[in-house]
C-alpha positions as a printed Julia matrix, in Angstrom:
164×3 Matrix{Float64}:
 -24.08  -53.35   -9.26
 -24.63  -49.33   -9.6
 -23.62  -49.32   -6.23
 -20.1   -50.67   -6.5
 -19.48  -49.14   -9.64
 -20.14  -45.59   -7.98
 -17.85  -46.91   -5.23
 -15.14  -47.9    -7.26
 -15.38  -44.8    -9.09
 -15.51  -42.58   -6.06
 -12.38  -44.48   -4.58
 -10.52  -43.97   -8.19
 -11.35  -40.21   -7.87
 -10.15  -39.93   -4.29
  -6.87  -41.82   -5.0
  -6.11  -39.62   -7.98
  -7.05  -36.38   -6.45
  -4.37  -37.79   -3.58
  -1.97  -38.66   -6.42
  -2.08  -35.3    -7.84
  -1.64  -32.94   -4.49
   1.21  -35.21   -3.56
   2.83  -34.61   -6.95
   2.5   -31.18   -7.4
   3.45  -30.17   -3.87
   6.05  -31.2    -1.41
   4.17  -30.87    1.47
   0.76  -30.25    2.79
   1.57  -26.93    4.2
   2.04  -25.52    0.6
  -0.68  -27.25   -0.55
  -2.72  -23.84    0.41
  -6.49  -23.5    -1.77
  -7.24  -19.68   -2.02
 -10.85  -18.27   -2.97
 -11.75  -16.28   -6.03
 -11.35  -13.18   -3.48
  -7.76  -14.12   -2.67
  -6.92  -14.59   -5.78
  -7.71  -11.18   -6.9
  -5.95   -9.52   -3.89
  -3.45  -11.51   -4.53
  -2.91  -10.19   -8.1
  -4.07   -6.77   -6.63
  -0.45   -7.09   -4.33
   1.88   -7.99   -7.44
   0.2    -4.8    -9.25
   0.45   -2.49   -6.24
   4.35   -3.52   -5.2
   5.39   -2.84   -9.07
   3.11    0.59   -9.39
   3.7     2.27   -6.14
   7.72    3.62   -4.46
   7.43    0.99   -1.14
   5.51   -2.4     0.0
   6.19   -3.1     3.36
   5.06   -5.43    5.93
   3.97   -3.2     9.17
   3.01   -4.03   13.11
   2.53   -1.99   16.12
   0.53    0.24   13.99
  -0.4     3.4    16.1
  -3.12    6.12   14.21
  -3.18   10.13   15.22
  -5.96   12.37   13.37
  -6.57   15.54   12.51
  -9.63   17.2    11.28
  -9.1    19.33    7.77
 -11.71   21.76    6.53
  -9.7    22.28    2.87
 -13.47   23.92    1.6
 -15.22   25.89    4.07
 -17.72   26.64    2.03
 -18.77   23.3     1.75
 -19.85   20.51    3.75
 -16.74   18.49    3.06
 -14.5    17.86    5.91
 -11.54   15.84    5.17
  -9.57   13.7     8.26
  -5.89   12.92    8.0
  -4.48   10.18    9.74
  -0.83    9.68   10.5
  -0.14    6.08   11.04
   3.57    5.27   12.35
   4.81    1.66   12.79
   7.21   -0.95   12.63
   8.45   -2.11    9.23
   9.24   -5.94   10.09
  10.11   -6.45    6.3
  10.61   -4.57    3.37
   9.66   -5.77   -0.55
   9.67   -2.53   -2.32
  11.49    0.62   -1.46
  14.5     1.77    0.73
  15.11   -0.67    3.66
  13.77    1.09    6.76
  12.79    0.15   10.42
   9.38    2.54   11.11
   7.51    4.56    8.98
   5.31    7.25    9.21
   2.56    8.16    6.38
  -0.86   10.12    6.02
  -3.76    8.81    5.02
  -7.05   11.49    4.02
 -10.07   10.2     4.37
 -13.55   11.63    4.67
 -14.61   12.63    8.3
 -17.18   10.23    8.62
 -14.79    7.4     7.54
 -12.81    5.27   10.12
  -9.45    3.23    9.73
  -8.96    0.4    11.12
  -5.75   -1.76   10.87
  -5.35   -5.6    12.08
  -2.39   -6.57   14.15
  -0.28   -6.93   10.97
  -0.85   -5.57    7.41
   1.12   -5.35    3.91
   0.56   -2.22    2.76
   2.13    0.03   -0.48
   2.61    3.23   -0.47
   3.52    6.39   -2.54
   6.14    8.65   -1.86
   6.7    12.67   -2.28
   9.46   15.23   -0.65
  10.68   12.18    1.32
   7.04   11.32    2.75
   5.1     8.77    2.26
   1.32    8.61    1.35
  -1.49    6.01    1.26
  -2.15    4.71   -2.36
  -5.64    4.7    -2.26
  -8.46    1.54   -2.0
  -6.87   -1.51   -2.22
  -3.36   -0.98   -1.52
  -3.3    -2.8     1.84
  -3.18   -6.78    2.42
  -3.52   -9.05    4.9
  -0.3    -9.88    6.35
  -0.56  -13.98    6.68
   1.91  -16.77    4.76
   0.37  -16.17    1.91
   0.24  -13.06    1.16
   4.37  -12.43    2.78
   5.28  -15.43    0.48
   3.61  -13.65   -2.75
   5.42  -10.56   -1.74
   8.94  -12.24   -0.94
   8.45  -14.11   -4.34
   7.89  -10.65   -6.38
  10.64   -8.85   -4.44
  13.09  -11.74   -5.09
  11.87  -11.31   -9.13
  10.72   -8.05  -10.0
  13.68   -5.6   -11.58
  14.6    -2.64  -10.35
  13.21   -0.36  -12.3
   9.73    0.04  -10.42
   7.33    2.35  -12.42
   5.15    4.11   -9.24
   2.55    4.73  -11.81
  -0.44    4.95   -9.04
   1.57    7.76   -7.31
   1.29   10.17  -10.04
């Protein structure tokens, strides 16, 4: 009897849980179930496309460095990179089809881009500069949906607060 009562139940709970995705979606392909990690990138894309002057989604992303000794009478030897690549789409900022920016990073530090990325960026004597940690996202549906769905909403009065 315990037996078909924890089948019954089990089948109750499957049928509901089918109920409920069917209802609150249209399809299975929006139906997407992000992690906790995600989720936080996710909110960390909304917060760098409204604090920062452009959000961009970027391919054939080609990296040049140079080394920079800024204190020479320490041990600290800054790198700057200069990444250039194709803007395929545009959330935040002046519509453009490449870009070119400079990243500093530490000379034991290496940068490494996938294919495709979503990155913000700051902006300063018409060039552009890397935000800092964080400010670059992984370029699948999900993340180009979140960003289409904040360009299509924010206002246009974009505080770059992070590129102060």
């Amino acid at each position: 009897m315990n037996v078909k009562a924890a089948i019954y139940i089990s089948l109750f709970i499957c049928i509901n849980s089918c109920i409920n995705i069917k209802t609150e979606t249209t399809s299975a392909e929006e139906h997407i179930e992000i992690d906790e990690q995600q989720a936080l990138q996710l909110e960390g894309l909304e917060t760098y496309m409204l604090s920062t002057h452009f959000t961009g989604h970027i391919a054939n992303i080609q990296t040049t460095k140079q080394i920079y000794d800024t204190h020479s009478d320490d041990d600290l030897i800054e790198v700057i990179h200069t990444v250039n690549a194709d803007v395929l789409e545009t959330f935040i900022g002046s519509t453009i089809d490449n870009i070119e920016f400079k990243m500093i990073t530490e000379a034991d530090e290496s940068i490494d881009f996938d294919k495709e990325i979503i990155i913000s960026l700051c902006e300063s004597n018409n060039e552009f500069f890397w935000a800092g940690a964080g400010s670059i996202f992984p370029a699948n549906s999900l993340f180009i949906k979140k960003a289409m769905k904040i360009k299509n909403t924010q206002s246009t009065d974009i505080l770059p607060s992070f590129c102060e």
